[in-house]
N, C-alpha and C positions, 0 to 999 in steps of 0.2 A: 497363628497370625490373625490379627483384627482382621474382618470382615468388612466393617466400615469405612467409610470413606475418610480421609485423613482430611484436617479443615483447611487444607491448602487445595485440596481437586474439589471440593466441598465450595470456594471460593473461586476457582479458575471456570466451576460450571455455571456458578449464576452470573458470572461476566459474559457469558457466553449464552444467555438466558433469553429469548426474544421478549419476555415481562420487563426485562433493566430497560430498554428505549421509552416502555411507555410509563413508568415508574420516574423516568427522568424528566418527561414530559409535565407528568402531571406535579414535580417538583416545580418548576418553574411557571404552572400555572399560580399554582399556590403564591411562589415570591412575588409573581405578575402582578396576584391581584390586593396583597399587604401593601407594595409599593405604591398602589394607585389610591387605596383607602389613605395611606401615608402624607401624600403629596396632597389629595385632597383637602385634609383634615389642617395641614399647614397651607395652603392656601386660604382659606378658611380665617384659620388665625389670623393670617396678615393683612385680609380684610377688613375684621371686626379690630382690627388695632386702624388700621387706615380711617377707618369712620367714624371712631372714637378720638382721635385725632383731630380729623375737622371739625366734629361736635366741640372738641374742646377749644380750636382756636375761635370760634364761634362765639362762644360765651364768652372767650377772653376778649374779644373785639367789641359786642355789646359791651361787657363791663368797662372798659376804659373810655368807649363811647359815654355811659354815662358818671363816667369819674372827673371828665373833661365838661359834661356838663355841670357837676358838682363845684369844680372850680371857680368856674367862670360864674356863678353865682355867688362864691364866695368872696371872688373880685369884689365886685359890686357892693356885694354887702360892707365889705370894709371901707371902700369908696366913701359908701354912705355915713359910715362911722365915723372916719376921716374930718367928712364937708357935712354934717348934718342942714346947712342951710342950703343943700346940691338945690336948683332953680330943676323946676321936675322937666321945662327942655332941655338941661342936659342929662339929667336920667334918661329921659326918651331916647335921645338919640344914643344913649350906651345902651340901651335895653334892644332895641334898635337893628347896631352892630351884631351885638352879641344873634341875637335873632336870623339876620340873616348869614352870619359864619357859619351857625352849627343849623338851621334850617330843620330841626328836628322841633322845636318846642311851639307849644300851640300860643303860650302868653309869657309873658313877664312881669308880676306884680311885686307891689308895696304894699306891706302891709301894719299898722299900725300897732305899737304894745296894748291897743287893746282887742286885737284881732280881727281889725276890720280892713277890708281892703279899699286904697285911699287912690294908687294910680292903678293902671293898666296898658299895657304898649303888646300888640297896637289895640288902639279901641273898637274897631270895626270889630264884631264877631263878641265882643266882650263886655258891652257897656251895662248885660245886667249884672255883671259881678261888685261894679264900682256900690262901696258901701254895706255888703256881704260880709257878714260874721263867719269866718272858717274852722271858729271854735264851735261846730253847731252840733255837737256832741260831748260829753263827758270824757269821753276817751281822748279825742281828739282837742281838747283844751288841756287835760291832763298833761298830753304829748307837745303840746305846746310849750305849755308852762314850763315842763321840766327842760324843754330846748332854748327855751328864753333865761333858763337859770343858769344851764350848765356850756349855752353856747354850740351844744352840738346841735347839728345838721339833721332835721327830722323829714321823714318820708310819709306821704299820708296812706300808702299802699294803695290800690285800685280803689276810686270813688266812682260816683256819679257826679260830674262836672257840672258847675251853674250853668258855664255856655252850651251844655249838651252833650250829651255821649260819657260815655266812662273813659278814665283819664288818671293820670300819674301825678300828684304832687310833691315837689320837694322846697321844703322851707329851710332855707338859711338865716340865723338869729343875728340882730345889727347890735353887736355886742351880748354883754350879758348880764345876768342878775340886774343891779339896779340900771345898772349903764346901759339896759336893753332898748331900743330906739325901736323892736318889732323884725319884721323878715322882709327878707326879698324872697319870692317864691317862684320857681321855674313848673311851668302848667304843659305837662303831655298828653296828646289823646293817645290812646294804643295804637292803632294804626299807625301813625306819626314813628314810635318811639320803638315798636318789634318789625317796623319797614325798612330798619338799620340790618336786618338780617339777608335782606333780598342781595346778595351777592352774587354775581353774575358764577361763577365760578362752582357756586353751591347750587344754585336757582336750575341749572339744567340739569344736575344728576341726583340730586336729591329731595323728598319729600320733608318742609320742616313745620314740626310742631312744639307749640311753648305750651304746656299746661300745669295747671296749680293744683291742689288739693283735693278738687272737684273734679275736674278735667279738664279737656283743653279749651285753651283761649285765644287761640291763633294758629292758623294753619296757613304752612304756604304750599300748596300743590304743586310740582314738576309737570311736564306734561307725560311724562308715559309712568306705566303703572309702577307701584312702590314692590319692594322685595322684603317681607315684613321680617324675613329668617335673618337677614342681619342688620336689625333694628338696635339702635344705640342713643346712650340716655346720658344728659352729665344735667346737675348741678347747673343755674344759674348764678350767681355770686353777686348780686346787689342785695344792698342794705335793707333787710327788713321786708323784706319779697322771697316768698320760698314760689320758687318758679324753675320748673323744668325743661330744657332743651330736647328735642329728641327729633334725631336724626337717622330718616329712611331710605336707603340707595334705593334708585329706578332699578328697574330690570336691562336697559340696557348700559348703566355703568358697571353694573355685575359682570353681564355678558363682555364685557371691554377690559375686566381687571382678572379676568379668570383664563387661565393659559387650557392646549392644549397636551399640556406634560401628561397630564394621568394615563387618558389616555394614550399619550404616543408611548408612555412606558410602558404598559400592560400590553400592547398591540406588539412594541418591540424585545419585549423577555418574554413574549410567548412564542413569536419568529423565533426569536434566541434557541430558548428549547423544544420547536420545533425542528430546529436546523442541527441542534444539539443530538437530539434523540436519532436522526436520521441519519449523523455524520455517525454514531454509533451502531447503529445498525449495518453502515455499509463497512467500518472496519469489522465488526463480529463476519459478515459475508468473505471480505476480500483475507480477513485472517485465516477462517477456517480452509479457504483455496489454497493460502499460501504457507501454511506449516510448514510443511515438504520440501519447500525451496528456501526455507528460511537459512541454514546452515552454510549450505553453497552460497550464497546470497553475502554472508556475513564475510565468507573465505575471498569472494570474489573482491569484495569492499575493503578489507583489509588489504589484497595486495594494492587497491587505484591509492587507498592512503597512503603505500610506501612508495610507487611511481610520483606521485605529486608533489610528496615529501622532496624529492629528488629534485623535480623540477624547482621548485621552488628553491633550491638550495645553490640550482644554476644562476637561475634569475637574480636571485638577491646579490651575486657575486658580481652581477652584472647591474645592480644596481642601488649599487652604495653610493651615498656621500662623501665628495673628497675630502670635505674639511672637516668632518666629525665621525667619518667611517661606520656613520650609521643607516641606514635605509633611508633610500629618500623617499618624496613624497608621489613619486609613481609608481614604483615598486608597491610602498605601504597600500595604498588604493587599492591596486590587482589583488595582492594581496588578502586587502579586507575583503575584497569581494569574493574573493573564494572562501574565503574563511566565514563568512556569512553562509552564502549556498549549503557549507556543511554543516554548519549550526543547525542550519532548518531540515535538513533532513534525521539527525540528530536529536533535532527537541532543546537544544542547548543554547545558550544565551553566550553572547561575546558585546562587551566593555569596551566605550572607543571614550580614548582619552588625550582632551585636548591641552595643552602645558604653554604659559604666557609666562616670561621671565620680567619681572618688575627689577623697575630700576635698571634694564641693560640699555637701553638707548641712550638713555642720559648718560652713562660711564661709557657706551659707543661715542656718542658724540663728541664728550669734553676728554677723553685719553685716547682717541684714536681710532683704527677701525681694526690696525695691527692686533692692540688690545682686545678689540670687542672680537676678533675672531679664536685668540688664543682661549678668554672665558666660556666662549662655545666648545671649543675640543674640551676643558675642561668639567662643562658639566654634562655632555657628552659620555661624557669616562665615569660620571656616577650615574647619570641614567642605566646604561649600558648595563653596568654590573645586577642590576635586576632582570635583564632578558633574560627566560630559558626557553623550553618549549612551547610555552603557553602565553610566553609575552612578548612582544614586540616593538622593540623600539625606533622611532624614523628624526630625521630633521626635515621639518616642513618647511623653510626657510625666515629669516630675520629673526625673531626671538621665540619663537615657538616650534615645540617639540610633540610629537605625536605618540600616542601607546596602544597598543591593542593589544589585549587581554580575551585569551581565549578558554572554551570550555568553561565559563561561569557555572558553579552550581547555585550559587546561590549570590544576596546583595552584597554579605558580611564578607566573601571575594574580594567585589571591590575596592570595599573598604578600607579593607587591608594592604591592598595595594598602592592606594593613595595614603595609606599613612607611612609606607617604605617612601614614597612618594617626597613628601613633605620634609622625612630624616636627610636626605639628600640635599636638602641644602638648609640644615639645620646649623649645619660647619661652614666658616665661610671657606671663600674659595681662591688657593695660592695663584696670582697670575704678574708676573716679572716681578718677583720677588717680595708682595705685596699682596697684604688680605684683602679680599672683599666680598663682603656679606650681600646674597641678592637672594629674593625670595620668589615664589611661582604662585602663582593663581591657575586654575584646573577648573576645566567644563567635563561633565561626564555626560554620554547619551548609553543606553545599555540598548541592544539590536534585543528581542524585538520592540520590545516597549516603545523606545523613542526614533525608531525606522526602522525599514527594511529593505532600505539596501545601501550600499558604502557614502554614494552622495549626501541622501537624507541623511542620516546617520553622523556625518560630518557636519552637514549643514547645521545639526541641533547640538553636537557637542558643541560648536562656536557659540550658538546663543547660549546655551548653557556656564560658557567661559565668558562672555561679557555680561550677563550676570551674574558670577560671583564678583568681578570687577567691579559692579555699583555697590554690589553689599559690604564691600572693605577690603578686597582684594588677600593675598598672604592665603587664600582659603579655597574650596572649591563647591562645587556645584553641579546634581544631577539634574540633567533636562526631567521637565514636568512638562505636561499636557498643559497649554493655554499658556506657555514662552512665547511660541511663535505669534500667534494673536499678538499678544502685549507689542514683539518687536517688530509686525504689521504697522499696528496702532503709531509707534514709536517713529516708524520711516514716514508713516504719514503725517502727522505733525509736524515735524522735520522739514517735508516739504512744503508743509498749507504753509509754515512764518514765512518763506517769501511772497507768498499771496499776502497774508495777512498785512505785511509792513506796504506792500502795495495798494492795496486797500483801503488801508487807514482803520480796520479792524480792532485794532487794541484800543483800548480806554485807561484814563488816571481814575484813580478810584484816591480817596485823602483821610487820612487820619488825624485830627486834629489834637496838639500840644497844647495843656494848658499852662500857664504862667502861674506859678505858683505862691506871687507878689501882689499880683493885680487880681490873679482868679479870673481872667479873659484870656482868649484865646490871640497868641500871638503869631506861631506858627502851625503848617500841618505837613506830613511826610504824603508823596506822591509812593503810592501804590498801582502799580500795572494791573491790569487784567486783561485778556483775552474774548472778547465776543465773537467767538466762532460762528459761522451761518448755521451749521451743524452740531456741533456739539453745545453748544451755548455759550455761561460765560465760563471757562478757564482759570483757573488760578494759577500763579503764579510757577510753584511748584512743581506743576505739571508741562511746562512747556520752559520755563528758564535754563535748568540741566540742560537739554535740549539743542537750547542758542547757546551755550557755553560750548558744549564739545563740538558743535557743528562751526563755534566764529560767528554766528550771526548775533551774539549778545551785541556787540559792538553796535551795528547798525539799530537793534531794538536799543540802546543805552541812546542814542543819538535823536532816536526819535522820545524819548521818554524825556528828552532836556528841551527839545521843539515845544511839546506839547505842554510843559511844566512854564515855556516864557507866554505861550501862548493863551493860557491859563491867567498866568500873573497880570496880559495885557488886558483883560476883558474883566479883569477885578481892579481895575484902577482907577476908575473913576467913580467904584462904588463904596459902598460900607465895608468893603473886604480887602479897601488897598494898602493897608497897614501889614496881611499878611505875610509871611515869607515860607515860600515851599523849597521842602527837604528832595531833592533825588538820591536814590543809592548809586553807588558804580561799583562795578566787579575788576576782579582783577586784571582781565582781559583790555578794559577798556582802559586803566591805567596804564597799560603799556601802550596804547596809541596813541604814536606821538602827535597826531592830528587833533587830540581830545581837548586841548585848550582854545583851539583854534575854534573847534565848534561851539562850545561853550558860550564863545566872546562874540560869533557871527548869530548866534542866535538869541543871543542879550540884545545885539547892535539892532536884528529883522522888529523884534516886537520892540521896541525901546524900553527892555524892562531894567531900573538898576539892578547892578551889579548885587548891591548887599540885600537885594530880596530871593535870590539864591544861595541854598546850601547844598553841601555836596556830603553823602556819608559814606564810610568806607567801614568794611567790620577791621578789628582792628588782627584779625589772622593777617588779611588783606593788606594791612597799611604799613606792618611791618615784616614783609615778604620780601619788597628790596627795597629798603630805606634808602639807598643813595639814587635809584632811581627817581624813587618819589618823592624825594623830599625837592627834584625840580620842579616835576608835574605841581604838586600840591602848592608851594611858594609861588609859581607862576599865576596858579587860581588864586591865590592871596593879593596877588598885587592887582588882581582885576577887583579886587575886591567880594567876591564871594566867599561865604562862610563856610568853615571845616568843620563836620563831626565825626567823630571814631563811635561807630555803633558796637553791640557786642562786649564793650570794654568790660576787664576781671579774667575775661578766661583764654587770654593771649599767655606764652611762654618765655616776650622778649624784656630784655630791659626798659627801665621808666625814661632811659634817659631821651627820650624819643619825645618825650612831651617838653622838653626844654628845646631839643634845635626844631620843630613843626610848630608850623601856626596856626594851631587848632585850637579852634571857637567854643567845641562843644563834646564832651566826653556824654553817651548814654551807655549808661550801668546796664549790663545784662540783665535778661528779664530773669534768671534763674536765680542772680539773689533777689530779686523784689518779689518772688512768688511767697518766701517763705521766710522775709526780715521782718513781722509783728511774730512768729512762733520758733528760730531759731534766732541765737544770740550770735552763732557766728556772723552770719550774714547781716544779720543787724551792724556789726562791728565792723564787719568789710564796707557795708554801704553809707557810714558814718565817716569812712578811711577815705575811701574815693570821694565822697562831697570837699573833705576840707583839702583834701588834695590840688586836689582841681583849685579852689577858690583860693587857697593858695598861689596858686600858678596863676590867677587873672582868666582861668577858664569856668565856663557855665557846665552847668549837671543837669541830663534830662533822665528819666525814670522811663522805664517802657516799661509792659506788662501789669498794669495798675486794674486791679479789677475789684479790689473792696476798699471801705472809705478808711479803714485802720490803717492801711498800707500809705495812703492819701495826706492821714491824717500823721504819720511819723515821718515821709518825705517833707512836708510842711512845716513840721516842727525840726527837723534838722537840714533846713534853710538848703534845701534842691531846687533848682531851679523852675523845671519843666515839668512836667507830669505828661507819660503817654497810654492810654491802655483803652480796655472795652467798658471800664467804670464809666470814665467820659466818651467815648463814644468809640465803633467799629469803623473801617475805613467805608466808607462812604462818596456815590459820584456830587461832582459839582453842584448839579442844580440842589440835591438836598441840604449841599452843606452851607452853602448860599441862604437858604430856609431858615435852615437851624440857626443859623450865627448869627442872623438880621431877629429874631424872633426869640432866642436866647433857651429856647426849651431844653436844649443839651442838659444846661448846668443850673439849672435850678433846683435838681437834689444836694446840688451842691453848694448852696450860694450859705447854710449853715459853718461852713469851712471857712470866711475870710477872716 
């Protein structure tokens, strides 16, 4: 017989080792301190991405800063092309304008095809320039000549200025080749023109420096000291300037962007395995006392599991459901709860499974309740047939059913449970001599993972069942850490919208429609937002859901057609009374019967007509009950406001719905305009729906318009509107006020007419 130990006492002795505690210790220091290197090293990253980011919008702000000065010089110069005989008082006072809008440039000169300079605005600071040759080098006549030939726009790159100081010139050519009439030329001193960078935003936490080739040529200090370790460099992007940005965080922006994760992680996996190492040491103690009693222990425990077994056996007898002769939902609880207690003593995990029947209220409500209670005994009867020792089935009342799943060894358990689960009503279900197919949505929590004890436990299989409910329902869903958070987050929203609509918290934000005919803007769709105190602004998405399942869409729909007349009234006697704004309505608010009423009382409050609102409906929406709404909508007809079916292509009903509604305005899904210049189907479907429509005497608006191709074949197959972020993003009032009066939107666009 071997003498040596077999590798089974061999392993039972070093579990029994006093070295395993501190071996396991010093594991977890190890992972401690990778974690903390880890988190640092990504902190880190996301810094030098955060700085490299403002450095970049930085430079993109100077550049369009001076692209806007570019134009505006180009203005001018065509001006001058134009009116060659311009009286130099009205130069002046363009030069003037210009001067004081952009407030950046030191002069604005004229300068003659033979490179002398002839006006100046203003003169003060300037009168030794008048008469100054600018060609006063070879290079720089060169550079001339070739911008008076070819028309393009020349830079003088950093000079020494006649009026003083070193300074920026850019000359724009009044015409070209022979037809050259000379430049208008816009005069920068440095100061002036890198003081565009002082941004209050940048200016307290960062150190900025612009330098060239040489080195730096402007520095703007922060007040506390710079952190040179994440120092970041970009490219400035003007013509003919190689000039570099570089961007230094203070030490106390660092200190404000840098968490105390590393450490609380390395402080808390080293508790971890100090608590680890110590809970092993005291079962190696309480194991080695308790061998001896382990056997009795074991005998004694198997008989309380056959007593209990018993009990429970009375119990349950005692509390069943009369109408599904399943366990009800106090029984189930007692239950769980003991069934939990033994788990933990155990080491075993137990499955609580919560079961919603879709579709039964609706066949409760409209066949009875006779009906809806015999489809309960019946799916009752396939639940059931899955119970044995290890599962447990209850009714918890109205359409959901309860399971507890015991002795888990593993997920693939449950899995498989909920996929016996799901075959249970894969069949439909006979009830007074009639099929009918109803399907289930399942929340799972598994003890200990997602609680520990019956309440908790319950509490997260519900959240876990109304989130599979948002995701598509027919499916199911195991609780995750950070549900309850979310459905925290979710009650409180919930409750801020009656704050908010008291308030007056929400805002229109507007996306502007262009005309496709005129190439002006004739209407724009009213978009919500939310301006929380706290959260900030809100979009849409995240708080609409919300008012839907809660009923408070209604009242936000009520106030979004307030503020939409109220809107209209304050554009009426400006340059924007021509517009006409879009609201959406939901389905909800179609069914209130009060919705015309409000509509017309709040057209009557601001006196805005009738046909400068539109109302759009998607068209799931508009054909959900046609015979309903084909009142509601006729009603808003006769008040005279306009109809659009948003969404239009991806509804399932008949067309014939556009012959008895009096609908204004069909917008084509954005999902064929994403991809109608590279697929032909969609090309062909959005060429179907235009003459569709114009057909019928209705208008065609495009939503989703974000390149000029897409623009450019709407245009040529005669659509009427055009909506997207090509022409512009939804946008509050006062900007769009700005843009519309000042036309800047569509000027990449004004090639298109």
């Amino acid at each position: 017989m071997d003498s040596k130990p077999s590798t089974t006492r061999l392993l039972t002795r070093s579990l029994w080792s006093p070295v395993l505690p501190v071996l396991v210790f010093l594991l977890f220091l190890v992972v401690a301190g990778l974690l903390k290197h880890g988190i640092e090293q990504e902190e880190k990253s996301q810094l030098d991405s955060s700085i490299e980011a403002e450095a970049t919008t930085l430079a993109r702000e100077l550049q369009q800063d001076f692209n806007a000065h570019t134009l505006a010089l180009r203005r001018m110069a065509a001006r001058r092309m134009a009116q060659p005989d311009l009286p130099e008082a009205i130069w002046r006072a363009d030069a003037r304008r210009y001067l004081e809008h952009f407030g950046t440039y030191q002069a604005v000169e004229w300068i003659d095809s033979d490179f002398i300079i002839r006006w100046a605005e203003p003169m003060a600071g300037n009168q030794e320039v008048i008469g100054y040759n600018v060609a006063f080098s070879d290079s720089r006549r060169r550079a001339l000549q070739t911008s008076a030939l070819t028309g393009a726009m020349d830079v003088s790159g950093v000079i020494t200025l006649k009026q003083g100081g070193t300074g920026l010139v850019i000359y724009e050519p009044i015409g070209q080749a022979e037809a050259n009439m000379g430049f208008i030329a816009g005069v920068f001193h440095m100061e002036q023109l890198l003081e565009s960078l002082n941004i209050p935003r940048v200016r307290k936490n960062f150190h900025i420096d612009v330098l060239d080739k040489v080195g730096p040529i402007y520095q703007l200090e922060a007040q506390k000291p710079a952190e040179k370790e994440f120092r970041q460099s970009v490219a400035l992007p003007l013509p003919e300037i190689n000039w570099t940005l570089q961007l230094t965080p203070t030490t106390g922006w660092i200190e404000r962007q840098q968490s105390l994760w590393p450490v609380f992680t390395f402080l808390t996996i080293a508790l971890m395995g100090l608590l680890v190492s110590l809970a092993i040491l005291l079962v190696q103690l309480v194991m080695k006392r308790n061998q001896v009693l382990t056997r009795t222990q074991n005998d004694l425990q198997q008989e309380i599991y056959t007593r209990e077994a018993v009990q429970q056996d009375l119990v349950r007898i005692e509390s069943t459901d009369a109408l599904t002769g399943l366990a009800n939902r106090r029984f189930f609880m007692e239950d769980l709860a003991h069934t939990l207690t033994m788990a933990d003593r155990q080491l075993r995990q137990v499955a609580l499974i919560m079961i919603d029947l879709e579709r039964f209220q609706t066949l409760n409500d409209s066949l009875g309740h006779q009906f809806g209670d015999e489809l309960l005994v019946a799916v009752s009867q396939r639940l059931d047939s899955l119970s044995d020792e290890r599962v447990l089935v209850a009714y918890s009342g109205g359409d959901e059913f309860m399971i507890c799943q015991q002795q888990v060894e593993a997920l693939d358990d449950v899995i498989g449970l909920l996929g016996q689960l799901q075959q249970c009503f894969g069949q439909p279900f006979m009830v007074q001599g009639q099929e009918y197919s109803i399907t289930a949505t399942m929340g799972v929590a598994v003890f200990p993972q997602s609680g520990l004890d019956a309440d908790l436990l319950l509490r997260n299989a519900d959240i876990a069942l109304y989130r599979a409910k948002e995701n598509g329902r027919n499916s199911y869903q195991f609780y995750t850490e950070g549900m309850q958070d979310r459905e925290v987050m979710r009650l409180e929203l919930d409750n801020d919208i009656s704050v908010a609509l008291a308030k007056d918290e929400f805002v229109l934000f507007f996306q502007p429609q262009l005309d496709l005919a005129t190439m002006q803007v004739g209407s724009v769709e009213a978009l919500i937002r939310w301006q929380h105190p706290v959260r900030g602004l809100i979009p849409p998405m995240d708080f609409i859901p919300l008012a839907e399942e809660s009923g408070r869409i209604t009242d936000i729909g009520r106030w979004v057609v307030l503020a939409a007349c109220r809107q209209l009234a304050e554009w009426r006697e400006g340059p924007l009374a021509h517009l006409r704004i879009a609201v959406n309505l939901s389905g909800r608010e179609l069914d209130d019967d009060h919705l015309v009423d409000h509509i017309q009382q709040a057209l009557e409050r601001f006196g805005v007509p009738p046909d400068r609102l539109e109302v759009e409906l998607t068209e799931e929406i508009f054909i959900d009950n046609l015979e309903r709404n084909l009142n509601q909508l006729t009603r808003l007809n006769k008040l005279g406001i306009h109809l659009a079916i948003d969404d239009f292509g991806v509804g399932y009903s008949s067309l014939a719905y556009l012959r008895d509604f009096p609908v204004d305005l069909l917008k084509i899904d954005r999902s064929f305009i994403t991809r109608v210049t590279e697929r032909h189907d969609d090309a062909v479907i959005t060429r179907a729906v235009i003459n569709l429509a114009h057909n019928l005497g209705i208008q065609v608006a495009a939503e989703g318009i974000e390149t000029e191709a897409q623009l450019n074949f709407l245009k040529n197959h005669r659509c009427d509107l055009a909506q997207g972020y090509l022409i512009s993003r939804p946008i509050p009032a006062d900007e769009l006020h700005a843009l519309l009066v000042r036309g800047i939107i569509f000027d990449d666009l004004t090639s298109l007419k």
